[in-house]
N, C-alpha and C positions, 0 to 999 in steps of 0.2 A: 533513504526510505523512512516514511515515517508509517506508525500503528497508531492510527485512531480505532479507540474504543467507545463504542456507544452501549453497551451490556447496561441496565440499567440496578444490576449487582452490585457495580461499585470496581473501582480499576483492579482489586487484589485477583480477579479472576483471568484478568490480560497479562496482570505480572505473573500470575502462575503458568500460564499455557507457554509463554515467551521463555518461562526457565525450563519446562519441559522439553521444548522442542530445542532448547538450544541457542536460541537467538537471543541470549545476554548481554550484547551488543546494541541490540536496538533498545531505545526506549519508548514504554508506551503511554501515546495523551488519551486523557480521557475527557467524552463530551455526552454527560447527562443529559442532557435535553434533546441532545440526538438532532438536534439544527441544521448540522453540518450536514449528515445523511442527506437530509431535502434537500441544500444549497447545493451537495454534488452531486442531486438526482439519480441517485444510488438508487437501485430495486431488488439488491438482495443481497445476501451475507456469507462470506465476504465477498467484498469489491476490491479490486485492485485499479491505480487508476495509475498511469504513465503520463509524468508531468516535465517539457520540456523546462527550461533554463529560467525561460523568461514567462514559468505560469501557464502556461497553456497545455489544455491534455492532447497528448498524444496518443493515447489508446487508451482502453478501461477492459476488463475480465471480469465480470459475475460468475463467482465458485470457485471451488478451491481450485489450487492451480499445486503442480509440484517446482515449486521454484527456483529446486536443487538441479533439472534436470536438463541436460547440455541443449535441447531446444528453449526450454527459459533462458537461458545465460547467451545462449547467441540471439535472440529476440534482444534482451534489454542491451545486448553489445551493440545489435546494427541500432536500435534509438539510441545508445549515448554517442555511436559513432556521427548519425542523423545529428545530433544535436550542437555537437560541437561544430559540424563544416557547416552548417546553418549560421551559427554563429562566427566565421573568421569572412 
């Protein structure tokens, strides 16, 4: 998982929201120019985007999503399960 940040505040407001919620674990990049946004045709905040193995997206989500919740974790199980027998 990665967190890109495009807030144009400056990253301390991604490291703050990341130590609230808990996810200490991840770290977050940050991209001032917000480039990215357009190169992954993002149209709203937040986007989530499911990236197979080898780069390729495999699904995207505009809006928050609960990520904790046993339909996310079985969602990203059957993509990683999809991803690996893709791959052998």
């Amino acid at each position: 998982m990665v967190a890109l940040n495009i807030d144009k505040g400056g990253p301390e407001k991604a490291e703050t929201f990341l130590e609230e919620t808990g996810a200490t674990d991840l770290k977050a990049y940050y991209d001032p120019s917000g480039k990215l946004f357009t190169t992954l045709k993002a149209v709203g905040m937040p986007t989530t985007l499911l990236i197979d193995p080898e780069g390729k997206e495999m699904g995207r989500l505009v809006g928050p999503a609960n990520w904790a919740s046993p339909e996310a974790k079985a969602l990203i199980q059957a993509a990683i399960d999809a991803a690996q027998s893709g791959s052998q």
